[in-house]
C-alpha positions, 0 to 999 in steps of 0.5 A, a space after each residue: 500500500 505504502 509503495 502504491 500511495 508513491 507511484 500514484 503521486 509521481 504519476 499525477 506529476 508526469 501527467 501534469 508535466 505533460 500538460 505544461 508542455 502542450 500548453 506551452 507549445 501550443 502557445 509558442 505555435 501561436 506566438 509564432 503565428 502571430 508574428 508571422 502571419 502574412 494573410 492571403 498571397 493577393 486580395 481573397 475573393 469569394 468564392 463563385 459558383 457555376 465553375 468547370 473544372 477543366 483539367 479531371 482524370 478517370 481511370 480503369 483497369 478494363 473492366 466493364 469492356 472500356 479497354 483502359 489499361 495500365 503497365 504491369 509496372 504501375 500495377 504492381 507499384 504502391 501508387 495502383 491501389 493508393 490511386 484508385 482509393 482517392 478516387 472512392 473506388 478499389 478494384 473490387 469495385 471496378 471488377 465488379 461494376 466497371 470502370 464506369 464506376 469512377 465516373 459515377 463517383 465524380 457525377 455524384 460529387 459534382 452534383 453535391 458541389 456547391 460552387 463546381 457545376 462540372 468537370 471535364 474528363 480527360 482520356 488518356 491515349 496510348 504512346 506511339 513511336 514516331 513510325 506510327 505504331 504503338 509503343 506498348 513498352 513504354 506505356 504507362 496508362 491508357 483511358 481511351 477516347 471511345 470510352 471516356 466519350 461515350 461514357 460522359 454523354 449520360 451526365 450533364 455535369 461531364 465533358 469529354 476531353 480527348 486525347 489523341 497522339 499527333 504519331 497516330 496514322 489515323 491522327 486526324 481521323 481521330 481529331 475530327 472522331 473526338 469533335 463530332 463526339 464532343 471534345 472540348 479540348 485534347 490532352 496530353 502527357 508528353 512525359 510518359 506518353 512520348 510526345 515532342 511538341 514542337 516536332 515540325 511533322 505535326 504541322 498538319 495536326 496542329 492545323 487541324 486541331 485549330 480548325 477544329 477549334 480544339 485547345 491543347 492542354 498539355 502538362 508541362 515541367 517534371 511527373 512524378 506521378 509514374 514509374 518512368 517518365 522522359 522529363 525533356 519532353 515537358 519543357 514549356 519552350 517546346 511549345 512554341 511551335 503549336 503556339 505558332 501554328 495558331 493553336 490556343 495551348 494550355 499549359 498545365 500547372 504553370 509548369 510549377 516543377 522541374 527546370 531546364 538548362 539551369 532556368 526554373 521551368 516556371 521561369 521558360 513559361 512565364 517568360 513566353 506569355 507576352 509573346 503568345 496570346 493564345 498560351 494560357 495556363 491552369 491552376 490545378 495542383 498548386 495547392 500541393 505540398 510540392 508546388 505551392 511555394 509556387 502560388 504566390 508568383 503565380 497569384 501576383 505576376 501581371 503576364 498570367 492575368 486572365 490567362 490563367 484558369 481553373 482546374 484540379 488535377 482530380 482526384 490528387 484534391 483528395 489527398 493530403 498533398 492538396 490539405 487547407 492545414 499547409 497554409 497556417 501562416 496564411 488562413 484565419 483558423 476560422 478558415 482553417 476549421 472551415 476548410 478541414 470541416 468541407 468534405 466535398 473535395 471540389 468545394 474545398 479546394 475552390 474555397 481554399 483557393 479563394 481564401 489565398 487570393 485567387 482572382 474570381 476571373 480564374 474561375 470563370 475563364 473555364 467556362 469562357 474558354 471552353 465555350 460551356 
C-alpha cells in the first residue's frame, strides 16, 4: 500500500508535466503565428459558383469492356491501389461494376458541389513511336477516347476531353472522331506518353486541331506521378511551335516543377506569355505540398492575368498533398476549421483557393474558354 500511495503521486506529476508542455507549445505555435502571419498571397475573393473544372482524370483497369489499361509496372507499384482509393473506388469495385464506376463517383460529387457545376474528363491515349505504331513498352496508362466519350454523354455535369497522339496514322481521323463526339479540348502527357511538341511533322495536326477549334492542354515541367517518365519532353519552350501554328495551348500547372538548362521551368513559361496570346495556363495542383511555394508568383505576376484558369488535377484534391492545414501562416483558423470541416473535395479546394487570393476571373475563364 505504502509503495502504491508513491507511484500514484509521481504519476499525477508526469501527467501534469505533460500538460505544461502542450500548453506551452501550443502557445509558442501561436506566438509564432502571430508574428508571422502574412494573410492571403493577393486580395481573397469569394468564392463563385457555376465553375468547370477543366483539367479531371478517370481511370480503369478494363473492366466493364472500356479497354483502359495500365503497365504491369504501375500495377504492381504502391501508387495502383493508393490511386484508385482517392478516387472512392478499389478494384473490387471496378471488377465488379466497371470502370464506369469512377465516373459515377465524380457525377455524384459534382452534383453535391456547391460552387463546381462540372468537370471535364480527360482520356488518356496510348504512346506511339514516331513510325506510327504503338509503343506498348513504354506505356504507362491508357483511358481511351471511345470510352471516356461515350461514357460522359449520360451526365450533364461531364465533358469529354480527348486525347489523341499527333504519331497516330489515323491522327486526324481521330481529331475530327473526338469533335463530332464532343471534345472540348485534347490532352496530353508528353512525359510518359512520348510526345515532342514542337516536332515540325505535326504541322498538319496542329492545323487541324485549330480548325477544329480544339485547345491543347498539355502538362508541362517534371511527373512524378509514374514509374518512368522522359522529363525533356515537358519543357514549356517546346511549345512554341503549336503556339505558332495558331493553336490556343494550355499549359498545365504553370509548369510549377522541374527546370531546364539551369532556368526554373516556371521561369521558360512565364517568360513566353507576352509573346503568345493564345498560351494560357491552369491552376490545378498548386495547392500541393510540392508546388505551392509556387502560388504566390503565380497569384501576383501581371503576364498570367486572365490567362490563367481553373482546374484540379482530380482526384490528387483528395489527398493530403492538396490539405487547407499547409497554409497556417496564411488562413484565419476560422478558415482553417472551415476548410478541414468541407468534405466535398471540389468545394474545398475552390474555397481554399479563394481564401489565398485567387482572382474570381480564374474561375470563370473555364467556362469562357471552353465555350460551356
Amino acid at each position: 500500500m505504502q509503495r502504491c500511495t508513491k507511484v500514484i503521486p509521481a504519476i499525477g506529476w508526469v501527467a501534469m508535466s505533460y500538460g505544461f508542455i502542450v500548453i506551452a507549445l501550443v502557445l509558442a505555435v501561436a506566438l509564432i503565428r502571430l508574428a508571422w502571419f502574412r494573410g492571403p498571397f493577393a486580395n481573397a475573393p469569394e468564392p463563385p459558383k457555376g465553375i468547370i473544372d477543366m483539367h479531371c482524370h478517370t481511370a480503369g483497369i478494363g473492366e466493364g469492356g472500356s479497354g483502359a489499361w495500365i503497365s504491369e509496372e504501375l500495377r504492381q507499384s504502391w501508387k495502383f491501389p493508393l490511386y484508385l482509393k482517392i478516387f472512392g473506388s478499389s478494384h473490387a469495385m471496378l471488377k465488379a461494376k466497371g470502370d464506369q464506376a469512377i465516373l459515377e463517383i465524380i457525377a455524384q460529387s459534382v452534383n453535391e458541389s456547391e460552387h463546381v457545376d462540372g468537370a471535364v474528363i480527360l482520356a488518356m491515349d496510348e504512346p506511339y513511336s514516331i513510325d506510327g505504331e504503338i509503343n506498348l513498352a513504354d506505356g504507362e496508362v491508357c483511358v481511351p477516347n471511345r470510352f471516356v466519350g461515350e461514357s460522359v454523354k449520360p451526365y450533364e455535369n461531364l465533358y469529354f476531353g480527348a486525347s489523341v497522339h499527333p504519331n497516330r496514322k489515323d491522327a486526324l481521323e481521330e481529331l475530327e472522331w473526338s469533335k463530332e463526339n464532343g471534345a472540348v479540348l485534347i490532352k496530353w502527357l508528353p512525359n510518359i506518353q512520348d510526345i515532342d511538341p514542337s516536332n515540325p511533322s505535326y504541322r498538319d495536326y496542329y492545323q487541324r486541331m485549330v480548325a477544329l477549334n480544339l485547345p491543347l492542354l498539355t502538362h508541362v515541367g517534371d511527373e512524378d506521378s509514374f514509374s518512368k517518365t522522359n522529363n525533356a519532353l515537358a519543357d514549356p519552350q517546346l511549345l512554341r511551335f503549336p503556339l505558332e501554328c495558331g493553336v490556343r495551348v494550355i499549359a498545365a500547372h504553370v509548369a510549377s516543377s522541374g527546370e531546364r538548362d539551369g532556368q526554373e521551368n516556371i521561369d521558360r513559361l512565364l517568360e513566353m506569355m507576352p509573346v503568345y496570346p493564345n498560351l494560357y495556363t491552369d491552376i490545378s495542383t498548386l495547392t500541393q505540398f510540392n508546388r505551392k511555394r509556387y502560388l504566390n508568383k503565380v497569384l501576383n505576376d501581371p503576364r498570367l492575368k486572365g490567362r490563367m484558369m481553373y482546374g484540379t488535377d482530380y482526384p490528387l484534391t483528395n489527398t493530403p498533398m492538396a490539405s487547407p492545414l499547409q497554409f497556417p501562416l496564411n488562413l484565419k483558423f476560422s478558415q482553417l476549421w472551415s476548410l478541414w470541416r468541407t468534405r466535398n473535395s471540389w468545394d474545398r479546394d475552390v474555397r481554399l483557393k479563394a481564401a489565398l487570393g485567387t482572382p474570381k476571373e480564374v474561375f470563370t475563364l473555364s467556362r469562357q474558354f471552353l465555350g460551356l
